[in-house]
N, C-alpha and C positions, 0 to 999 in steps of 0.2 A: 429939316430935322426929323428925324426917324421915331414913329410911334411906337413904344414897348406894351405889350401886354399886360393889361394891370394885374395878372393872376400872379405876377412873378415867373413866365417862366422864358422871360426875356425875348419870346419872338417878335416880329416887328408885324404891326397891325394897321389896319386902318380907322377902327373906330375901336373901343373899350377893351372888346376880346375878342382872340382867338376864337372860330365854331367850337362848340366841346368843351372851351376852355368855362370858367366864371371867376367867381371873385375871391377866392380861395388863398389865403395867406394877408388881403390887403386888409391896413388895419383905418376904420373910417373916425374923423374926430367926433366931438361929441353935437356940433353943428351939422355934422352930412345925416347924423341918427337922428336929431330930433325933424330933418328936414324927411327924411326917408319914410319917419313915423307918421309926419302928417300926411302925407300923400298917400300911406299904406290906411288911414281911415278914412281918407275920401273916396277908397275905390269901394264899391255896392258890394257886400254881402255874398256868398258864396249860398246858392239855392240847395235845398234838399237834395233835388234829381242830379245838381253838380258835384255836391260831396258823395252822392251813393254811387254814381259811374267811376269818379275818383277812386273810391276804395274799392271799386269790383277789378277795376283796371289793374290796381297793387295786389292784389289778392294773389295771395302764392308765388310772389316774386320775392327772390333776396337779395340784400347786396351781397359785393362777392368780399372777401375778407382785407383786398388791398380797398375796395370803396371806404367801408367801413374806418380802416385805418386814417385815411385821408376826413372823412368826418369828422372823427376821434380830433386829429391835428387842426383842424381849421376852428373846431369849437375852444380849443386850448384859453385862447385869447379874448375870445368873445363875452361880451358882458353886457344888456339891457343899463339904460337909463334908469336913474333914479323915478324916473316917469312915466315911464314902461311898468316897472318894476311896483308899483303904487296903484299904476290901471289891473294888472294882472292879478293882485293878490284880492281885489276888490269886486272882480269878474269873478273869482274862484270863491271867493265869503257867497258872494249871489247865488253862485250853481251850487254849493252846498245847501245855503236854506229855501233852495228852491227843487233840491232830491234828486240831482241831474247826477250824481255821483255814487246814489245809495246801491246800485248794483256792482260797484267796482269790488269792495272789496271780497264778496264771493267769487266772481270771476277770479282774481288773483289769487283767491285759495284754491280754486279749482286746476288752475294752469301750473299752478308749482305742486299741486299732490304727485307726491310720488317722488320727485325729485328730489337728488342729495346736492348738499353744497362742496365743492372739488376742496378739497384741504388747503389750499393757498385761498380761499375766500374763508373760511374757516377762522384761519390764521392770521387772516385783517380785521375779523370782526373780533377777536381776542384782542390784538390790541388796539382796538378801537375801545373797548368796553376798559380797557386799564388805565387811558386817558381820558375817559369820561370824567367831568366834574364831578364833584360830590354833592348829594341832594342834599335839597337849605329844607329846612325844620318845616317853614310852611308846604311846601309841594309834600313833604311825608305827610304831614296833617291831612290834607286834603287826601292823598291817597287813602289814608286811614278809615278819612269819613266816608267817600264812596264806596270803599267794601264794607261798611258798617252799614249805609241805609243801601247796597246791594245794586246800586248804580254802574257797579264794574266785573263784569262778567270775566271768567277765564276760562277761555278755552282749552282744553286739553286732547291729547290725541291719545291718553292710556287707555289699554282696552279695557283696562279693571276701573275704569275710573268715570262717575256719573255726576257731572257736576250736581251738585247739592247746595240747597241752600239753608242754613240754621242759625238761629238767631238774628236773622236780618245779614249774617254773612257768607259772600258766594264762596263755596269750599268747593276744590276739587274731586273730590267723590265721595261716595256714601259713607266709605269708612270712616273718613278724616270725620263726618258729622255725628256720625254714630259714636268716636270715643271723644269730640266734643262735648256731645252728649251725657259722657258718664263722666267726665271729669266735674259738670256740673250737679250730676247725683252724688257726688262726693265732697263738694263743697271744693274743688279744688279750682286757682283764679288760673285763667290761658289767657298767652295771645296767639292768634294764628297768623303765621308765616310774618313775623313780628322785621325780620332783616336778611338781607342777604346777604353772603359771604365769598370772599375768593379765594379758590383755590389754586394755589401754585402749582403743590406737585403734578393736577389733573390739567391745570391752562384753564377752566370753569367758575361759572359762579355755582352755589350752591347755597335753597332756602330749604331753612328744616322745616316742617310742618306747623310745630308748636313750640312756646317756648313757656314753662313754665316758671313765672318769676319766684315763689314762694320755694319752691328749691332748688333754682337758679340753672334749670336743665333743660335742656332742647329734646325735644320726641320727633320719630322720623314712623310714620305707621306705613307697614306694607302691606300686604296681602299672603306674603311668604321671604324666606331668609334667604332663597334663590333669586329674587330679583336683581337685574344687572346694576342697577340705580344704585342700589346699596355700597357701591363703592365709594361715590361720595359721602355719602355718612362715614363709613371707616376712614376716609382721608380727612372727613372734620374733625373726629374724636383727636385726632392726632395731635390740630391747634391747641389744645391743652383745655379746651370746652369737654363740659358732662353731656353726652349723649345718651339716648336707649332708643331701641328701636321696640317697636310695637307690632306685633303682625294681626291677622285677622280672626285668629284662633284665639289669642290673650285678652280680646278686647270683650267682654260681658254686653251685653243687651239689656239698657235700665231698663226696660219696659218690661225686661222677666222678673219669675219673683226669687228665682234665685240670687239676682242682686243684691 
């Protein structure tokens, strides 16, 4: 009886596979995985000098876009054991409280500066973000509390914009702190960046800066009435919400005495 290739591509073999060929399409039960698993941590440790020759070897090579494909298709199917899947997440808790990952996420900042996202990923994260759950009361709490005692930093990339911090909360730049600031010289109550909103006509979410409950209005402060961003405020005024927009001219200095 004639031996078939396990990769599926029906040539007749003498042993497992085709040269070239591997195991590509075969789907393994959940006994050949956990049999696979224990023999893959019996074998010793991969040395320093064997993962740095490994990765000088890769170094500037790519796959070509049909390998790529075939990766793509062979992973379709594939899934870790529940045991697998328990070892891995427990290996990853480790290297995190052990700082083996604390450089990742500037590198990742670094390798995507500059880069834009092509309009069809764009247009997946739009409606990824529409199907999003809706956040439960506690996870707002908790968010709440961590920009309250300043545990949750925001990053921002506006050139006008220095993150600040006032009252114990991380504000995106001076401005926002500075007419924090006088709202509190006025006796007047804020919340900052209190909810976020969607908008349809734009396909965007959009957070107003402040929202004042006592006259039940959102402020959006800018720097000037030219800003491109300002379009989202005109597209929220629309929802039937009170807006004003505040620029950097309008906003007084409590610390002068002209106040």
């Amino acid at each position: 009886m004639e031996k078939l290739c396990e990769c599926g591509c029906g040539c007749v073999v003498k042993s497992r596979f085709l040269k070239g060929h591997n195991r590509r399409g075969v789907t393994f039960t959940e006994e050949q995985k956990i049999k696979m698993s224990s023999i893959a941590k019996k074998r010793p440790p991969k040395s320093e000098e064997h993962r740095k020759n490994l990765s000088l070897s890769m170094k500037g090579k790519k796959h070509s876009v049909e390998h790529r494909r075939k990766i793509t298709e062979s992973r379709k199917d594939f899934s870790h054991s529940q045991e697998v899947k328990k070892l891995l997440s427990e290996d990853t808790k480790k290297k995190w409280e052990e700082g083996v990952f604390k450089d990742i996420g500037p590198k990742i900042s670094k390798s995507k500066k500059g880069k834009k996202l092509s309009e069809k990923h764009k247009e997946a994260l739009r409606e990824a973000w529409k199907k999003r759950p809706p956040m439960s009361e506690e996870t707002k709490n908790k968010l709440k509390k961590s920009f309250i005692d300043g545990n949750r930093v925001i990053n921002t990339s506006n050139l006008y914009g220095i993150p600040t911090k006032y009252s114990g909360i991380q504000m995106r730049s001076k401005l926002e702190a500075r007419y924090a600031k006088y709202l509190d010289s006025k006796g007047i109550k804020w919340f900052y960046e209190p909810e976020r909103f969607w908008l349809k006509s734009l396909g965007c979410s959009y957070t107003p800066d402040f929202y004042l409950p006592e006259l039940d209005t959102y402020v959006e402060t800018k720097w000037d009435l030219e800003d491109p961003s300002l379009k989202k405020a005109y597209e929220f005024s629309k929802t039937g919400r009170k807006i004003i927009i505040v620029t950097d001219k309008e906003i007084p200095n409590p610390d002068s005495k002209e106040t």
